[in-house]
C-alpha positions in Angstrom: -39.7 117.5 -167.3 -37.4 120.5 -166.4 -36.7 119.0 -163.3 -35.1 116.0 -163.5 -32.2 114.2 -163.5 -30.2 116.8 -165.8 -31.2 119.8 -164.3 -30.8 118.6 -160.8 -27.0 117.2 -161.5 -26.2 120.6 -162.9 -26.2 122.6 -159.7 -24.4 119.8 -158.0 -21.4 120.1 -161.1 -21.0 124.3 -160.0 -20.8 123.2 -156.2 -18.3 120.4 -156.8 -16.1 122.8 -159.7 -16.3 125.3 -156.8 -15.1 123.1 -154.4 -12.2 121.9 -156.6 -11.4 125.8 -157.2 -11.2 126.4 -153.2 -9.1 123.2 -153.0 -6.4 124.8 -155.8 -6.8 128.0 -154.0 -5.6 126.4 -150.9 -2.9 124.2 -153.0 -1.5 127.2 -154.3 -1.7 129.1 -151.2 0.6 126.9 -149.1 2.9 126.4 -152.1 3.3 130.4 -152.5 4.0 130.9 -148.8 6.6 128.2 -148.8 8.0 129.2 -152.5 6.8 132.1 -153.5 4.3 134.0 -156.2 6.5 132.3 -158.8 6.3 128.6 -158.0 5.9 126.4 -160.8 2.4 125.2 -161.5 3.6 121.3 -161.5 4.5 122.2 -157.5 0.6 123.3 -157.0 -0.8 120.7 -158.8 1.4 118.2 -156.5 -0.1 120.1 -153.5 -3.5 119.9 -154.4 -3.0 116.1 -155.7 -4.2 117.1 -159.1 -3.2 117.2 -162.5 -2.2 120.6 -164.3 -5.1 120.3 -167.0 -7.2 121.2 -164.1 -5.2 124.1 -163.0 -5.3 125.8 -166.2 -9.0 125.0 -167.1 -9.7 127.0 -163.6 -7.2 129.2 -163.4 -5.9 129.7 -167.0 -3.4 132.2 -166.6 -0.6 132.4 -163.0 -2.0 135.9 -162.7 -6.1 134.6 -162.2 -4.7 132.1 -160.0 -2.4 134.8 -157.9 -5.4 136.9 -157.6 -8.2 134.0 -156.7 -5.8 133.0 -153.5 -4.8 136.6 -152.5 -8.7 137.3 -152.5 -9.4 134.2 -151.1 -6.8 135.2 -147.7 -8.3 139.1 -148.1 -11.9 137.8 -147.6 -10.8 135.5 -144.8 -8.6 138.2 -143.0 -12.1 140.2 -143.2 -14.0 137.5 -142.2 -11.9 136.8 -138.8 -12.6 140.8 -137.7 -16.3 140.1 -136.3 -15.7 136.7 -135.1 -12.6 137.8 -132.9 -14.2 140.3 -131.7 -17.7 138.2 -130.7 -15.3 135.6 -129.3 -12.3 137.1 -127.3 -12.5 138.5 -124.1 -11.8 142.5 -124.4 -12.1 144.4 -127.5 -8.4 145.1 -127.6 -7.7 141.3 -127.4 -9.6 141.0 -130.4 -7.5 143.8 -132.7 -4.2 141.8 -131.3 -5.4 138.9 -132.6 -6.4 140.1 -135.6 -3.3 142.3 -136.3 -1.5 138.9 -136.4 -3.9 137.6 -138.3 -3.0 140.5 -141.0 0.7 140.2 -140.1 1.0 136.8 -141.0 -1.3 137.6 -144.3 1.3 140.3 -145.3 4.5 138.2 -144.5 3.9 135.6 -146.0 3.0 136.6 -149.3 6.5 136.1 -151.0 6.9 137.9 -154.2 3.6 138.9 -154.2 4.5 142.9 -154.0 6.5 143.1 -156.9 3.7 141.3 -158.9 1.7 143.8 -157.6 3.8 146.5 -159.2 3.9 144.6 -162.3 1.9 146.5 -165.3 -0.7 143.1 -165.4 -4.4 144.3 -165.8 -5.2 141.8 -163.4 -3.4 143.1 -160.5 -4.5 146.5 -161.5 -7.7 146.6 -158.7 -6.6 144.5 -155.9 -4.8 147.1 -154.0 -8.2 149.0 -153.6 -10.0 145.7 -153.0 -7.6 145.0 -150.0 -7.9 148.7 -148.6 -11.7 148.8 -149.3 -12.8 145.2 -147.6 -9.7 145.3 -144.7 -9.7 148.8 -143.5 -12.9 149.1 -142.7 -12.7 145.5 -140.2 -9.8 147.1 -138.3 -11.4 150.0 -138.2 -14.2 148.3 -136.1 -12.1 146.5 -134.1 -10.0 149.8 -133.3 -12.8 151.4 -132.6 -14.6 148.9 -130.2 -11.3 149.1 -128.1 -11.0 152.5 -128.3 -14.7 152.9 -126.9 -13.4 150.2 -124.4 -10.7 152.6 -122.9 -8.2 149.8 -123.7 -6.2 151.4 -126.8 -5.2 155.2 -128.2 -8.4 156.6 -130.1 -6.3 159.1 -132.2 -4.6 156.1 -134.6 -6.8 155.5 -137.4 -7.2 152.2 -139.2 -5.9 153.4 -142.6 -2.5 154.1 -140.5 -2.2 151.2 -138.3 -2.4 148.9 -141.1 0.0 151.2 -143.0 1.8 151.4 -140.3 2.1 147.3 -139.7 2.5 147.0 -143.8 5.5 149.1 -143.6 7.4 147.4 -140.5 6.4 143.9 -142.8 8.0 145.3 -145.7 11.2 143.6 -147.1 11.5 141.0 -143.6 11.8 137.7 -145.6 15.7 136.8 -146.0 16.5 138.6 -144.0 17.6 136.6 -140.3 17.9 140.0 -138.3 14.7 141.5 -138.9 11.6 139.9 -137.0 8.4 141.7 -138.8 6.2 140.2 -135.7 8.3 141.6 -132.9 8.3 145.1 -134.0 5.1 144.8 -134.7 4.4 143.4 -131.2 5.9 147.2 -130.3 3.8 149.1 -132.3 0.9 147.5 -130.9 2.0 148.0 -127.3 2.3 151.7 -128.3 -1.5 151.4 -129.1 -2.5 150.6 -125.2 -4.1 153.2 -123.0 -1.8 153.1 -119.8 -3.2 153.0 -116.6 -4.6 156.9 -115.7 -4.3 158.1 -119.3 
């Protein structure tokens, strides 16, 4: 019978290989932000509490696994637009939150721009994928506070987040520079004041 024991154990094996992929995503997630892109693979397996065979037979190459988790954090950032702005109390409360949300995607992703810049295939489309799935969130939120009154409606998305990129650029190692403050400015800059 097709539908026995077999055939139902099969779907069960793709959810549980998908859920061991998530949990090496996360693994290699927190060991990039504490050591960077370039973190040895014996460091991720010790973070996700598994052997390096299984890295490799998911991930077989550092650049698939550098990709999976900076997907994975795109698709979350993306994610967190609607539900901040169904869940805070003012539009422009929700694009705060969310530009911290983004801030804290962009600084702590050490090393990650100069593999970026690196002449891999696999790094070749991610740039557009981040642009194409994150501008368009902001630009919601920017827009639903804009329509609100409560921020500027001349900044576009495409420039704010290039705008918040570029103040993020280059701030780890360096003690003098806080990325988050200046940001803090630039978002204050967005506000409508009072009888504008």
């Amino acid at each position: 019978m097709a539908g026995g024991p077999a055939a139902q154990g099969a779907p069960r094996k793709r959810a549980d290989a998908r859920r061991n992929e998530e949990a090496l995503v996360a693994a290699a997630a927190t060991v990039f932000v504490r050591s960077g892109v370039e973190a040895p693979v014996r460091d991720i397996a010790a973070e996700a509490g598994v052997g390096m065979g299984t890295i490799y037979r998911h991930f077989p190459t550092r650049a698939e696994l550098i990709v999976a988790v900076y997907r994975h954090q795109v698709e979350a950032c993306a994610e967190a637009g609607p539900a901040l702005l169904r869940d805070s109390g003012t539009p422009a409360v929700a694009l705060e939150r969310w530009i911290e949300l983004f801030v804290d995607f962009l600084v702590t992703k050490r090393g990650l721009a100069d593999v970026l810049r690196s002449d891999d295939d696999a790094f070749g489309a991610l740039h557009t994928y981040f642009v194409e799935r994150l501008v368009p969130v902001c630009a919601q939120l920017l827009e639903a506070a804009a329509a609100a009154g409560q921020v500027r409606s001349d900044v576009g998305a495409y420039a704010l987040m290039r705008g918040v990129g570029n103040l993020c650029i280059g701030s780890d190692g360096d003690d003098r520079y806080d990325a988050r403050a200046m940001v803090g400015v630039l978002v204050r800059g967005l506000r409508r004041s009072e009888g504008a």
